[in-house]
Structure formats: structure tokens, C-alpha cells
C-alpha positions as CSV (number, residue, x, y, z in Angstrom):
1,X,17.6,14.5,9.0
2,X,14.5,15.0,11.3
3,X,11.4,16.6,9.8
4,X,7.9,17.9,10.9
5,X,5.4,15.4,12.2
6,X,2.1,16.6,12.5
7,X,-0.1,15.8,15.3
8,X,-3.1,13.7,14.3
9,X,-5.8,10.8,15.5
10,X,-4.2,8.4,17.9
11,X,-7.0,6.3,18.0
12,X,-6.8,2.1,18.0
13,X,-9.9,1.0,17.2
14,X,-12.8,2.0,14.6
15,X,-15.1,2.4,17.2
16,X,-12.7,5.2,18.6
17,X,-12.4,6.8,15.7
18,X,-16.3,6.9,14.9
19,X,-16.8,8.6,18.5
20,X,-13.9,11.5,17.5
21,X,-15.7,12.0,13.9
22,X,-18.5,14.9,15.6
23,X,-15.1,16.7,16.9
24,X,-13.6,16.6,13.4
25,X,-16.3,17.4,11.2
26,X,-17.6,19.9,13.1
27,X,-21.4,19.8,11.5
28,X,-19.7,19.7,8.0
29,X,-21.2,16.1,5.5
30,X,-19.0,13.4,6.0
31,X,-20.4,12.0,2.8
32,X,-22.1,13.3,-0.4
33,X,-23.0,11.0,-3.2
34,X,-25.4,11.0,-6.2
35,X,-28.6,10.6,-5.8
36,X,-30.9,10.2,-9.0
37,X,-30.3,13.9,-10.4
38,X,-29.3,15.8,-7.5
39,X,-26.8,15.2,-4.6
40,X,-27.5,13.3,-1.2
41,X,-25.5,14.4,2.3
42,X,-24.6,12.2,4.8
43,X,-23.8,14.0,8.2
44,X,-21.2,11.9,10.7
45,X,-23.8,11.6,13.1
46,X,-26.0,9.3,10.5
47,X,-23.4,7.1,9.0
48,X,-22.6,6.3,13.1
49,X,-26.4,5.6,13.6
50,X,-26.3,3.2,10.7
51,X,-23.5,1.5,11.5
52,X,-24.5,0.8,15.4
53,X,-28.1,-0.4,14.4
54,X,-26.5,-2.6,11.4
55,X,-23.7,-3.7,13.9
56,X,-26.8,-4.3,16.5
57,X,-28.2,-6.5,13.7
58,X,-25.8,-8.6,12.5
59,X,-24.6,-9.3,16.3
60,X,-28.0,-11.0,16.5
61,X,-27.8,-12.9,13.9
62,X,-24.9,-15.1,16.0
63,X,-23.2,-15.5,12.3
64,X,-20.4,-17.9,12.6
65,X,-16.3,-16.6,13.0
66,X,-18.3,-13.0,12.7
67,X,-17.5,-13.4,8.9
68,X,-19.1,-10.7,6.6
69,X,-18.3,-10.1,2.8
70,X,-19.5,-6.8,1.3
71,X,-19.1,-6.4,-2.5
72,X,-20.0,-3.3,-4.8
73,X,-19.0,0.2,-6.1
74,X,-18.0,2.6,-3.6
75,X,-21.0,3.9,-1.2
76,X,-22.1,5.1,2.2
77,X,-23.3,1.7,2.6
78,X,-20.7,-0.1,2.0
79,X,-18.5,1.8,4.2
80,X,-21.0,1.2,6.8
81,X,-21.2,-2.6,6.3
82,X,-17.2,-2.4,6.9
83,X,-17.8,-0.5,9.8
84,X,-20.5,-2.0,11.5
85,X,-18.6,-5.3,11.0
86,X,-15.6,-4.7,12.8
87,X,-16.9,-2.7,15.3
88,X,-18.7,-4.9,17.0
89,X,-15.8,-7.5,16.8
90,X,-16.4,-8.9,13.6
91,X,-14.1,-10.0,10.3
92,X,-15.1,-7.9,6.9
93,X,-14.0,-9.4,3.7
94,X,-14.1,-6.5,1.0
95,X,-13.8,-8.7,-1.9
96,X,-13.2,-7.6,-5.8
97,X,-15.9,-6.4,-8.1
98,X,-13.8,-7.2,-11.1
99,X,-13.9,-11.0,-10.1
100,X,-15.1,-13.8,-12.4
101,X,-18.5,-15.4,-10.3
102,X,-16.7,-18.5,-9.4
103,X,-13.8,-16.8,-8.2
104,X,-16.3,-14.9,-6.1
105,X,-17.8,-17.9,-4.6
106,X,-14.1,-19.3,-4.1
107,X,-13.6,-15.9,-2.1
108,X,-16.8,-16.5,0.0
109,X,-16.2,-20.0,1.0
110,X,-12.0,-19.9,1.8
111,X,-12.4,-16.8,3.8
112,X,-15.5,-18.7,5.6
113,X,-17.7,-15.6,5.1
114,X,-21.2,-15.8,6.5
115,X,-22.7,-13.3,5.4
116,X,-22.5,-11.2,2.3
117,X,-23.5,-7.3,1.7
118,X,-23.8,-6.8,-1.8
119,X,-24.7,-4.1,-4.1
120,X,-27.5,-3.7,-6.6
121,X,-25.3,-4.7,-9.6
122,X,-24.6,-7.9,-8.2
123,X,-27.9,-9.1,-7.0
124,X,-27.8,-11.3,-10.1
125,X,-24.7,-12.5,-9.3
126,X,-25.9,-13.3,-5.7
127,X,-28.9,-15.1,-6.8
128,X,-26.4,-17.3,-9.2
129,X,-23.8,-18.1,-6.8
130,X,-26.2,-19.1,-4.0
131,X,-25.9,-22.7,-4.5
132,X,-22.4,-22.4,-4.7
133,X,-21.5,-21.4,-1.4
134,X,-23.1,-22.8,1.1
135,X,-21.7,-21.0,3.9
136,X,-23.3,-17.6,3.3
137,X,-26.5,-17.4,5.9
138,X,-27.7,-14.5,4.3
139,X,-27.2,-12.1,1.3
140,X,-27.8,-8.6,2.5
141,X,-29.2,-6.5,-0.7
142,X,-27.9,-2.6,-0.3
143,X,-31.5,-1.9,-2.5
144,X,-33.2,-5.5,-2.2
145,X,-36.5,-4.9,-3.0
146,X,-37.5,-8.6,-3.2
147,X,-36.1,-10.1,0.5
148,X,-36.8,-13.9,0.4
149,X,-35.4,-16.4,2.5
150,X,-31.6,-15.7,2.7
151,X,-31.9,-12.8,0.7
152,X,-32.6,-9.8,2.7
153,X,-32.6,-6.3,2.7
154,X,-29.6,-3.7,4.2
155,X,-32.2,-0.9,5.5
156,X,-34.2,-3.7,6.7
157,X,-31.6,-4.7,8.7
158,X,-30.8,-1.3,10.1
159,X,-34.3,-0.8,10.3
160,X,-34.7,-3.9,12.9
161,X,-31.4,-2.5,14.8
162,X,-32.7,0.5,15.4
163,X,-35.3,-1.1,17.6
164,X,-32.8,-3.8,19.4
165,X,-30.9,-2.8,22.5
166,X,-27.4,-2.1,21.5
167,X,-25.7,-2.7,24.6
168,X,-24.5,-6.2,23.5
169,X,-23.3,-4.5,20.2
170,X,-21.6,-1.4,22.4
171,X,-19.5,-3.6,24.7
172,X,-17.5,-5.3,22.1
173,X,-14.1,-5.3,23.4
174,X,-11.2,-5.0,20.3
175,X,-8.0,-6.4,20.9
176,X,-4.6,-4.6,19.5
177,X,-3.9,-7.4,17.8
178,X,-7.5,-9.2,16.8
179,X,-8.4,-10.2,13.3
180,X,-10.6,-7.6,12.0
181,X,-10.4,-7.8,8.0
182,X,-9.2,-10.6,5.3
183,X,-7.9,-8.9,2.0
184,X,-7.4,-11.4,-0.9
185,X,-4.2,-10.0,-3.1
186,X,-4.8,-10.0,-7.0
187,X,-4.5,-13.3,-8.3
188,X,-6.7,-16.9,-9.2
189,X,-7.5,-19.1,-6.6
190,X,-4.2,-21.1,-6.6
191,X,-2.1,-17.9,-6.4
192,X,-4.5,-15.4,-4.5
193,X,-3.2,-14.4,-0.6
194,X,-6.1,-13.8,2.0
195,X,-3.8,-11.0,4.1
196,X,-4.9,-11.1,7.5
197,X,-5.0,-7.4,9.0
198,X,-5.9,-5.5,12.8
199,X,-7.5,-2.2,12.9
200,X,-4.9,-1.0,14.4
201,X,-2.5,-1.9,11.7
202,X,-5.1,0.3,9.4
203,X,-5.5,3.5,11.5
204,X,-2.1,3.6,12.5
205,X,-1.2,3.3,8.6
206,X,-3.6,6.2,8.3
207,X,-2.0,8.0,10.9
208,X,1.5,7.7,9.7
209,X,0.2,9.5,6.4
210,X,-1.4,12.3,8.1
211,X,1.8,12.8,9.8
212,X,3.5,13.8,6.8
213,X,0.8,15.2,5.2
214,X,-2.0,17.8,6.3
215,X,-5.6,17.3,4.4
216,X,-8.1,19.7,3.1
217,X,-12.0,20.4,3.6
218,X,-12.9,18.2,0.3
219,X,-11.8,15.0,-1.1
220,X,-13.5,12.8,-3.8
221,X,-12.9,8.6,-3.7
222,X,-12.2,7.4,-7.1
223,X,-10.8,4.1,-6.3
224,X,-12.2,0.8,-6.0
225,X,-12.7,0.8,-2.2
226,X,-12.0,-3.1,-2.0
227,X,-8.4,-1.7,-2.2
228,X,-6.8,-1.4,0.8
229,X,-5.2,1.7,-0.7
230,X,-8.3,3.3,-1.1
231,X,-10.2,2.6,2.0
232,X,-6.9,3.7,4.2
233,X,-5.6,6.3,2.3
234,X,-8.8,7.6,0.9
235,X,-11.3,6.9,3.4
236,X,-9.9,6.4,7.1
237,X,-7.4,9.2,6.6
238,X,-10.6,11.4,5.4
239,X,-12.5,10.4,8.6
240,X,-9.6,11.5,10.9
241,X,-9.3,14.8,8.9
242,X,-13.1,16.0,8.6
243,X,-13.2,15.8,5.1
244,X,-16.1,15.3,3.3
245,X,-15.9,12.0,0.9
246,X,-17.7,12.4,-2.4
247,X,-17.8,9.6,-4.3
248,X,-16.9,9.2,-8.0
249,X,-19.8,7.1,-9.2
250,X,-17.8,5.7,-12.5
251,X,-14.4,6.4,-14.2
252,X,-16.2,7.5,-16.7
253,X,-17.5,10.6,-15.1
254,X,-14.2,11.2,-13.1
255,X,-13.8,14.8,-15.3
256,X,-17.5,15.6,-14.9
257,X,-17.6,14.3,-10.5
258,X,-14.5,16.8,-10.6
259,X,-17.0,19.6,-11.4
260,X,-19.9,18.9,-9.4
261,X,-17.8,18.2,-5.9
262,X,-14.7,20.3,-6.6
263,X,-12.4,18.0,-4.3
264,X,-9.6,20.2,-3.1
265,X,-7.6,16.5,-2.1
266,X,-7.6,13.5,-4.6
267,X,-6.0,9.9,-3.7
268,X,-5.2,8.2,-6.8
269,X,-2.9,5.8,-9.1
270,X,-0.5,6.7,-11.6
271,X,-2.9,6.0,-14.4
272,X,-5.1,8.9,-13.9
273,X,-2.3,11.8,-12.9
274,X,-1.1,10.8,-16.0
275,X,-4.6,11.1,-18.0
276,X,-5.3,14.5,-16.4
277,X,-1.9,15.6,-17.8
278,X,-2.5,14.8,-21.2
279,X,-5.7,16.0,-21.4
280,X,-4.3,20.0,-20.2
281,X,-1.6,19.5,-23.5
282,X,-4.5,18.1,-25.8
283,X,-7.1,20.3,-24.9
284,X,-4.1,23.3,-25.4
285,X,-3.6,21.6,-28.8
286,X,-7.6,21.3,-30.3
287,X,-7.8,24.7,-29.1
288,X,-4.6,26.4,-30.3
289,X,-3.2,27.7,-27.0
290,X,-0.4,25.5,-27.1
291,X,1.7,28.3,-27.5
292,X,0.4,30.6,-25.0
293,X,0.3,27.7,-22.0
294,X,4.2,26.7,-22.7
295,X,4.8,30.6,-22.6
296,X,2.7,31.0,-19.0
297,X,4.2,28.4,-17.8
298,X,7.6,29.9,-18.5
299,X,6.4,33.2,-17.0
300,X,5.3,31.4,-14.2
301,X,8.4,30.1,-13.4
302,X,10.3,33.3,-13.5
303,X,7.6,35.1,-11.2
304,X,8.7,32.0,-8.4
305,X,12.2,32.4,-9.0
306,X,11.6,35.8,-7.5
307,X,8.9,34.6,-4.6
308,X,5.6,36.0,-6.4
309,X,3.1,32.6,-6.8
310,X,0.4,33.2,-9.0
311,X,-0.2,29.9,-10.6
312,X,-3.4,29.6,-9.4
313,X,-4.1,32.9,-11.2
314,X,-2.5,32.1,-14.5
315,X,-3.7,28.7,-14.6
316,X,-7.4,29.5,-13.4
317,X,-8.7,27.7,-16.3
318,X,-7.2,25.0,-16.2
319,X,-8.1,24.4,-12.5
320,X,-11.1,25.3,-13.0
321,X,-11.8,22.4,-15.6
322,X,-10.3,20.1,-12.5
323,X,-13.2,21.7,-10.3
324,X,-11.7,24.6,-9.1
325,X,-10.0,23.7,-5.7
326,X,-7.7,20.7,-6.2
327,X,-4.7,21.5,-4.4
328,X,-3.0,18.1,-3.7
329,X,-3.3,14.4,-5.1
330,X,-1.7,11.6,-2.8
331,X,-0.2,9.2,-5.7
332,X,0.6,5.2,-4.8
333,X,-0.2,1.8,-6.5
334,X,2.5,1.9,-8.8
335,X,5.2,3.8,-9.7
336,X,4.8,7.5,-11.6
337,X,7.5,9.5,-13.3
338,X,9.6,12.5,-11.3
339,X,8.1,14.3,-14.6
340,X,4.7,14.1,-13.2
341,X,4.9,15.8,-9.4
342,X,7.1,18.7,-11.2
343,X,4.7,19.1,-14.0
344,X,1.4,19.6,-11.3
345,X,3.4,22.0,-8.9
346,X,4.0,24.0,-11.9
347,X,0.3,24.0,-12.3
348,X,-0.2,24.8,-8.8
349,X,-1.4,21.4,-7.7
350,X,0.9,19.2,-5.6
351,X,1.8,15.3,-5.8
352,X,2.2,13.5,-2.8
353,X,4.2,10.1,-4.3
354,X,3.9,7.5,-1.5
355,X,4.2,3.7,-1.7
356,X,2.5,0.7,-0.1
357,X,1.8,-3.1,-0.1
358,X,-1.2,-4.7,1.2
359,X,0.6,-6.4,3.3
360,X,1.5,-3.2,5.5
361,X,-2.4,-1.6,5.3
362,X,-1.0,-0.7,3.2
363,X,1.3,2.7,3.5
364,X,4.7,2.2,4.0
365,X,6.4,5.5,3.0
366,X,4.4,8.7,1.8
367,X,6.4,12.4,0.8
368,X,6.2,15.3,3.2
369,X,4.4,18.3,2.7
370,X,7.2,20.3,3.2
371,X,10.1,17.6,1.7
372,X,8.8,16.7,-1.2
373,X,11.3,14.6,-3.9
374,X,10.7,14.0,-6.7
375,X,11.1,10.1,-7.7
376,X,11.2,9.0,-4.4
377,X,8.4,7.3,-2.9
378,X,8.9,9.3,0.3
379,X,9.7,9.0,4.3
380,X,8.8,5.5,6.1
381,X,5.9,6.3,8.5
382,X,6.8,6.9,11.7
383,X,4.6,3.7,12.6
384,X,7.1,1.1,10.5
385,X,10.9,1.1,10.3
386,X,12.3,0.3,6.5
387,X,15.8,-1.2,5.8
388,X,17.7,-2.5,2.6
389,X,18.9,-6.1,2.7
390,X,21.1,-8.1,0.3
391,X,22.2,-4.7,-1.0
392,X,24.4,-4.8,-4.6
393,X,26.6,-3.2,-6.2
394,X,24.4,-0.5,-6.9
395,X,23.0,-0.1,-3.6
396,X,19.9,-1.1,-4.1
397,X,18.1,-4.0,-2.1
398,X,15.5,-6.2,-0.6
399,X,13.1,-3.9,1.0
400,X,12.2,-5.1,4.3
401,X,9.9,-3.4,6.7
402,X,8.8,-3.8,10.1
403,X,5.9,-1.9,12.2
404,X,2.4,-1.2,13.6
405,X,1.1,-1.7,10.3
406,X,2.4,-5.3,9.3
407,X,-0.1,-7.5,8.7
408,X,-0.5,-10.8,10.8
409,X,-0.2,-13.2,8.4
410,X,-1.4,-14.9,5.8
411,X,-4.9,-16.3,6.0
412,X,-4.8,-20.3,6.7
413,X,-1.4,-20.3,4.7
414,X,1.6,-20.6,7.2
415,X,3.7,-21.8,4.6
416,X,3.5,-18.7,2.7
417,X,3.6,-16.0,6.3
418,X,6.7,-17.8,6.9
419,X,8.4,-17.2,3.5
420,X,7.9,-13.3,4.0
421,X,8.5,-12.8,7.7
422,X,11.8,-12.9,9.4
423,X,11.4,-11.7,13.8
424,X,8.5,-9.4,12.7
425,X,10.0,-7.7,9.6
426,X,8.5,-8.0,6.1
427,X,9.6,-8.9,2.7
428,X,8.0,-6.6,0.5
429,X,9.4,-8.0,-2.5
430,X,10.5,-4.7,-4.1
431,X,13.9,-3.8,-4.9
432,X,15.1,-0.2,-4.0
433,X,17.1,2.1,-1.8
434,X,17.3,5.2,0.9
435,X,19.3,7.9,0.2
436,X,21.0,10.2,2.6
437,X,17.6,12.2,3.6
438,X,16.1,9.5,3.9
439,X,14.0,9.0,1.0
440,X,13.3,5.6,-0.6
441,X,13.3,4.8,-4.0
442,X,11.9,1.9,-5.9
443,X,14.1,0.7,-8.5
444,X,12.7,-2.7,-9.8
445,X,9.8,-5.2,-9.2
446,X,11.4,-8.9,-7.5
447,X,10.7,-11.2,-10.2
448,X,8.2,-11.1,-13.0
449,X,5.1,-9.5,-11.1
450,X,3.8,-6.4,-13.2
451,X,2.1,-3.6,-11.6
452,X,0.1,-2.1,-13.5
453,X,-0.6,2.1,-13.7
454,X,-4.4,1.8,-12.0
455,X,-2.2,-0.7,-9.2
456,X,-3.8,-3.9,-9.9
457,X,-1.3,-6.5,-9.3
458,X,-0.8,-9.1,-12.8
459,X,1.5,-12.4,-12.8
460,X,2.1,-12.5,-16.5
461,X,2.4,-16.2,-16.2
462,X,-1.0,-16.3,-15.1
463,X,-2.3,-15.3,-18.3
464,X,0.3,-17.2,-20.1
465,X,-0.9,-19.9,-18.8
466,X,-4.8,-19.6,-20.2
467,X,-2.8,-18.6,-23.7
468,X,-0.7,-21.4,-23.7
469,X,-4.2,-23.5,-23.9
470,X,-4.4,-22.5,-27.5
471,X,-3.0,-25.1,-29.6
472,X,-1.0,-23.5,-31.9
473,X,0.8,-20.7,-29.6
474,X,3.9,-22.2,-29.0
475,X,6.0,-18.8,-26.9
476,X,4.3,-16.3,-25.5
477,X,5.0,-13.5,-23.4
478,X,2.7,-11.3,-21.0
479,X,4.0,-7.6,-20.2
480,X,1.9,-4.0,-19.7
481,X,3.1,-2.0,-22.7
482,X,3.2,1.6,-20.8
483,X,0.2,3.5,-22.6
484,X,-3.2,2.7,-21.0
485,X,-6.6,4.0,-20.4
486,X,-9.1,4.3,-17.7
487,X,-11.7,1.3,-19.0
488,X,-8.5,-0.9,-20.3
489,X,-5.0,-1.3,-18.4
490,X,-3.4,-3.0,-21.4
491,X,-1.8,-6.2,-21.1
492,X,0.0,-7.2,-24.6
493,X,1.0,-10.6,-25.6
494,X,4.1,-11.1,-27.6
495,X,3.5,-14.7,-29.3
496,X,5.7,-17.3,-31.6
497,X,3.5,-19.4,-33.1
498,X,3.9,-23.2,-34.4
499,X,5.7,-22.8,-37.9
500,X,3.2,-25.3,-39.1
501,X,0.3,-23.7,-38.2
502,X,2.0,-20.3,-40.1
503,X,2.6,-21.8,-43.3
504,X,-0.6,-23.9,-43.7
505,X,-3.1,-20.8,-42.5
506,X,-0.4,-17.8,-43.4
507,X,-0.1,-14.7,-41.3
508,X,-3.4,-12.8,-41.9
509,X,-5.5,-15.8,-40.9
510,X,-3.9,-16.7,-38.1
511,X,-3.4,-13.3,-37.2
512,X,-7.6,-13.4,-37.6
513,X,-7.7,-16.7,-35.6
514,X,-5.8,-15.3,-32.8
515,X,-8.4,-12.4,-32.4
516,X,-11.3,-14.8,-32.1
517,X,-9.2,-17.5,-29.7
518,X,-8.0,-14.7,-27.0
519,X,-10.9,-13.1,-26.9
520,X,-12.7,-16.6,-25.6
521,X,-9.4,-16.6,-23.2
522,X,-10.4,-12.8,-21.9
523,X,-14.0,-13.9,-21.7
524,X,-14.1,-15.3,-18.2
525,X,-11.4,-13.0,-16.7
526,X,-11.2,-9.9,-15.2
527,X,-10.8,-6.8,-17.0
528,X,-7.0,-6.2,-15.4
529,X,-6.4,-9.4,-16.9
530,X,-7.8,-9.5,-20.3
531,X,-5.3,-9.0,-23.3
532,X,-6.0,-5.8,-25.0
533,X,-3.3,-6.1,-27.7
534,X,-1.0,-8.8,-28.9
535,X,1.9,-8.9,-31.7
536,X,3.8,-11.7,-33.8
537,X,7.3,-12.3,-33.7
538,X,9.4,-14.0,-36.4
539,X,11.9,-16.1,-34.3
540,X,11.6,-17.7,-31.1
541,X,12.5,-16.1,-27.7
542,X,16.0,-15.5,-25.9
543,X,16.4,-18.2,-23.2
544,X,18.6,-18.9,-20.6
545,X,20.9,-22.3,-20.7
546,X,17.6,-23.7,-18.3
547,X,15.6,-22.7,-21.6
548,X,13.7,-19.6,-19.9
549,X,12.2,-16.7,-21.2
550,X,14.4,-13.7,-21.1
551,X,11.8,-11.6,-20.2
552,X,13.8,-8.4,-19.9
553,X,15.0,-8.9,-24.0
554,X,11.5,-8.5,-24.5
555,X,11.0,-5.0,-26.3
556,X,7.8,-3.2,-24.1
């Protein structure tokens, strides 16, 4: 079945798509952020001034490989770091703000960074790491107010650019397929994956969204940006559609950002359609119009069947309470129920369900505007090819892709590129299917690797393994129990315990015990990582003859 492609950016390099950016904008902010108690505007034509007199900078400072690491929340400045990195032929390592300090410095020094831009909530961090890696030249502050010795300060820097000649910075030639950005997977030292990636891999992942889907005037990035989700899908494809990016300065002012920018797009992960959703029915509850919104929606739905649309109309207040504008959310990181994108439309808002991997920068499939199906994760791009290998009874398979946007390799780890390419295609490790549209469908994780709704990546024996260390868990078992909220994803740990340990202590002290020993486990980890909840079980778990875990007898 053939379907519309639209006709977007073609460009290759960042540095292209900077120069189209006046074209697409128009005049309109590129950026708007908060700014003490009022709102600061960023126009195109100032974020590509910073970027070529940062770019100018950092050219000068001859760093070696190139290497820059820029760490922090989302911000102008940190998208110009990115920028002004690559363009002038540079690598940028975007590295996770969740991240324990040593695995930080373990970042810094395998990716051979030189450099580091880092934002105000980590200059502590910076100052405590600095002996630890002693690659990094200098630590760019994005608010340094203190520069001394390596430490120095981001409008400094563009400051000093401004003044340089940027011709050197201007004629940097990008190759199609030149290393432009390492992306370190989810994962400890031991297990993490430095994907290598091109720009062009990026933009034409970009690109193959935008020709499925067509954008609006206003989105806002709620994301971590270190996520290559976030930054493609959220960022890049905003830049090649004129929108303006607002940025969401916390989760915890997601509803109240939804007010002041009143996005008309959103990019996000499962996690928070689902949030959004129970928040309409509670809000119906508290206020007793439970009722009356199941009836509307049941009016509503008769008045379609007969070509009159007036969601936006009966639902006004709801939408309002979302900003007023939002019209569509692009949905990817993990997987969301067909419940959802039915549930929105009926709301007048429409779900966009796509799916990606790092690995392919990252979008592999997104829905069309026009073909939109429910539980499917969409149409392959038109700038990778998907097929189905090892296919059982079922139907489902391996899926496999192969494209523009597949990633080089993995960073100094042959051994591990080789394991997952085969003549150019990619093992994505997913298990799923295409149906006779053309739609592909997700039907299982490859082995144990949970996903969780905000799409951090978690290997549960990762954090069985720091568990394990206590000295009287004798089973456990990691898994994401389904119900989660925005400041905790909720890994549960399902634990047998020694039997002596039970009947010398008894339940309620080691049930006590437990509490104070995982909580010094969580301490050091990420927040992704941490156990939020954990339960007892009476008998040991179901094995297999090799005396494995069943994992899937384990009741989540």
C-alpha cells in the first residue's frame, strides 16, 4: 500500500540545516525558556551566532579527537554546545544527568572527551571529578561565575569567538559518513555501549518522521535531551519545521509549562500520555462530572459518526487545562496501549505511536498522519528498510533494519558491532511483525531487558546483582511493575530470603532490615535504577533444568 510522503528538509549536515532555519522560522523564536519570573526568546538568527562564535572557540583551542562532553537539563546552551561541536567537525558526547559521578568520569575518559560543557547543577560535580579525569582540558561552566584555570566560562567563550575570524571554523568540511556524536546506551560501565552516530544518520532520521508526519507552530521539550529520542525527534525535527521549542524546566512543572507555552505538538514517552489521562478521569471524579464527561464523550462520538467534529468544543476545558492548543503528541521509548491513541482522538488530540533504538538515531518506524493504527508502532521511514527474521509460528520475528540512519558502530568495541550487524542490516533486538499495510508491531522484548514507561533502558540483572551483595537475599528478581510516576519509574524486587535469617530475625525485622539494606544499594545509583518497592515470597523460584530463573512465572 503506498501512502503520502510529505516533502521536507533534505539537508546532510547541521551546518545546512542551521543556514535553512531563517527560511523556516520566518522571524518567529526558535527558542523560549524561563528566565527568572518571566520568559526569555531566542530568535534563529542568535542561537546561529552563538553557535559559530562558540564553534570559532573551541576550534582554537586545537582540543584533541575534537571531543566535547556537554551535560545538564535541557537549554539553549546546551543545544548550542551540540551544535557548535559538530559543526565545525567535532565529536559531542551528550552524556546522562542521572549518572552516579564516577560513572560520569568513566564516560569522560572512554569516550576520550576533552572538553566538557556543563550546567550550573553540576559545577560541584565538575570541581569533584576533576582529578578524576585527566583528559578534560577544560570545563566550560554554562553560568561559571568563578573561571579558574580549566574551569572556564560558556559566554566567555562565545564572547572571545565573536572577535576571532571564523573562516577556519566556516570551512569545516563534513563527511557523509564522519563521526559526529558518541551516545553511551543505559547501563554501568561493563555493560554501557558508546553508539557511534553521523549527522546524516540524525537528520535523515528526522526527516523520515516529518515525512509521515506534518508539525505545528509550537512544541515544548520535556525530555531529557541526552536522549537521542529527544534531541531528534524533539529538537532537530523542530528546527526543520519552524517550531518554536519551549523548554519544560522540570517534570514537576510539566502541567503548569503546559499553560504558560501552550505547545500545540508534544514528543513524549508512554509514562506521561498515560499521566495526562488519568488526571482528565480524576479530576472528573474530585469534581463530580464523571457523569457528564462519559456522556460527552458518547455524544461526541455520535456527532462523528455523522461527520460534525466538535471535540475541540465539547472538550474545551479539558484542553484548555493542557494549554489550549495541543493537537498532537509523537509517542516512542516504550511501548503504550492501543487504549491510549483512541482515548486522545476522542479528546481531540492525536497520538503519533512511533518506535526507535539508539542505534538507528533513533526512529525506525513512526504512524502517518493520515494512517494512523492503533497498536502498531507505525511505517518504517522511508530512510531504512525493516524485515522479520527467524519468524515463528506466530509470525513474529527478529526485527532487523537497514538504512541512512544505522549507526556506525559501536565505539572501540568491534566485538560487540559485529554481534548486531550482518552486510549493513541491524539487529534491533526486539521481537515483532508487519502486517499486510505495512505496519509493524512490537510483540516482546529479546531477552530479559526491561523498558521502562519514561524509556530508560534497565537489565534487571544489573540491579540483581548489587542485591545479591546483601548477605541474606538468597533469590531475587528485578521487573517494572506497570504503575509509575513521573519522579519514580518503579523497579520492584521480588526476594526469597535465607530460611535462617527468617526464623532467627522473623518477617517484620527482616522485612525492616531489607528497607535500610536496599536503600544503601539505591544510594549510589541512578534514579531509573533505584528499587522503589520490593515483596517477600514464601518458596523459592521456578527454574529451568540449568537452575534459571523463570522470569516470566514471575507475577508483575
Amino acid at each position: 500500500m503506498e501512502y503520502t510522503l510529505y516533502k521536507t528538509d533534505d539537508s546532510t549536515t547541521f551546518r545546512a540545516l542551521l543556514e535553512r532555519c531563517p527560511a523556516y522560522y520566518g522571524g518567529k523564536d526558535m527558542f523560549r525558556e524561563k528566565d527568572g519570573g518571566g520568559v526569555k526568546s531566542t530568535s534563529c538568527e542568535e542561537f546561529a551566532a552563538m553557535v559559530r562564535a562558540l564553534g570559532a572557540a573551541l576550534l582554537e583551542k586545537d582540543l584533541p579527537g575534537r571531543k566535547v562532553a556537554v551535560i545538564g537539563e535541557t537549554s539553549v546552551k546546551w543545544i548550542a554546545a551540540y551544535f557548535a561541536t559538530v559543526t565545525g567537525g567535532g565529536v559531542i558526547i551528550p552524556v546522562d544527568k542521572e549518572l552516579p559521578d564516577d560513572e560520569i568520569a568513566n564516560v569522560l575518559n572512554d569516550s576520550g572527551a576533552a572538553a566538557i560543557v556543563y550546567a550550573p547543577s553540576f559545577s560541584g560535580i565538575m570541581r569533584n571529578i576533576e582529578k578524576d579525569v585527566p583528559g578534560i582540558r577544560y570545563f566550560i561552566g554554562m553560568e561559571e561565575e568563578q573561571p579558574d584555570g580549566k574551569f572556564i566560562s560558556f559566554d566567555d567563550l562565545v564572547a572571545h569567538g565573536k572577535t576571532l575570524d571564523q573562516s577556519a571554523y566556516q570551512s569545516q568540511k563534513i563527511a557523509d559518513g564522519q563521526l559526529s556524536t558518541i551516545l553511551y546506551t543505559s547501563g554501568t560501565t561493563g555493560r554501557s555501549k558508546g553508539v557511534m552516530l553521523t549527522q546524516k544518520n540524525i537528520l535523515r532520521s528526522a526527516q523520515g518522521l516529518l515525512g509521515y508526519v506534518k508539525m505545528g507552530d509550537v512544541c515544548m521539550s520535556v525530555l531529557p535531551i541526552h536522549h537521542s529520542y529527544e534531541f531528534t525527534a524533539g529538537i532537530i525535527v523542530a528546527m526543520m519545521s519552524g517550531m518554536t521549542i519551549c523548554v519544560n524546566d522540570s517534570p514537576r512543572y510539566f502541567l503548569q509549562n503546559l499553560q504558560l507555552f501552550k505547545p500545540d505538538t508534544l514528543t513524549l514517552v508512554p509514562l506521561y500520555v498515560e499521566m495526562i489521562y488519568k488526571k482528565i478521569w480524576a479530576n472528573a471524579k474530585a469534581n463530580g462530572s464523571e457523569q457528564q464527561l462519559e456522556d460527552t464523550l458518547q455524544k461526541s462520538e455520535g456527532l462523528l459518526a455523522r461527520g460534525e467534529d466538535l471535540r475541540r468544543d465539547l472538550f474545551k476545558d479539558i484542553l484548555d487545562a493542557l494549554g489550549g492548543n495541543l493537537r498532537r503528541i509523537v509517542c516512542g521509548g516504550a511501548p503504550l496501549a492501543a487504549f491510549y491513541p483512541q482515548a486522545y482522538f476522542d479528546f481531540g488530540v492525536n497520538i503519533l505511536q512511533g518506535y526507535g533504538i539508539t542505534e538507528c538515531a533513533p526512529v525506525v518506524s513512526i504512524n502517518h498522519d493520515d494512517h494512523n493504527k492503533y497498536g502498531s508502532i507505525g511505517l518504517p521511514l522511508s530512510c531504512n528498510r525493516v524485515i522479520i527474521r527467524d519468524v515463528d509460528a506466530d509470525g513474529d520475528g527478529e526485527i532487523w533494519v537497514k538504512g541512512e540512519n544505522v549507526m556506525l558502530g559501536y565505539y572501540k568495541n568491534p566485538q560487540a558491532t559485529a554481534e548486531v550487524m550482518d552486510d549493513g542490516w541491524f539487529n534491533t533486538g526486539d521481537i515483532g511483525h508487519i502486517d499486510e499495510d505495512g505496519f509493524l508491531f512490537i510483540t516482546g522484548r529479546k531477552k530479559n531487558l526491561i523498558v521502562l514507561s519514561n524509556g530508560k533502558n534497565v537489565y534487571p540483572e544489573e540491579i540483581e546483582g548489587y542485591l545479591q551483595r546483601i548477605p541474606y537475599i538468597k533469590e531475587v528478581v528485578v521487573y517494572a511493575p506497570g504503575e509509575e510516576s513521573l519522579t519514580g519509574v518503579g523497579l520492584c524486587a521480588e526476594i526469597f530470603l535465607d530460611e535462617q535469617t527468617l526464623s532467627t530475625h522473623g518477617k517484620e525485622e527482616c522485612m525492616a532490615m531489607l528497607k535500610r539494606d536496599i536503600a544503601a544499594v539505591n544510594k549510589p545509583l541512578p534514579g531509573y535504577k533505584q528499587i522503589d518497592d520490593f515483596k517477600l515470597r514464601d518458596t523459592e523460584f521456578e527454574k529451568t533444568t540449568k537452575k534459571s530463573i523463570k522470569r516470566f512465572t514471575v507475577k508483575q
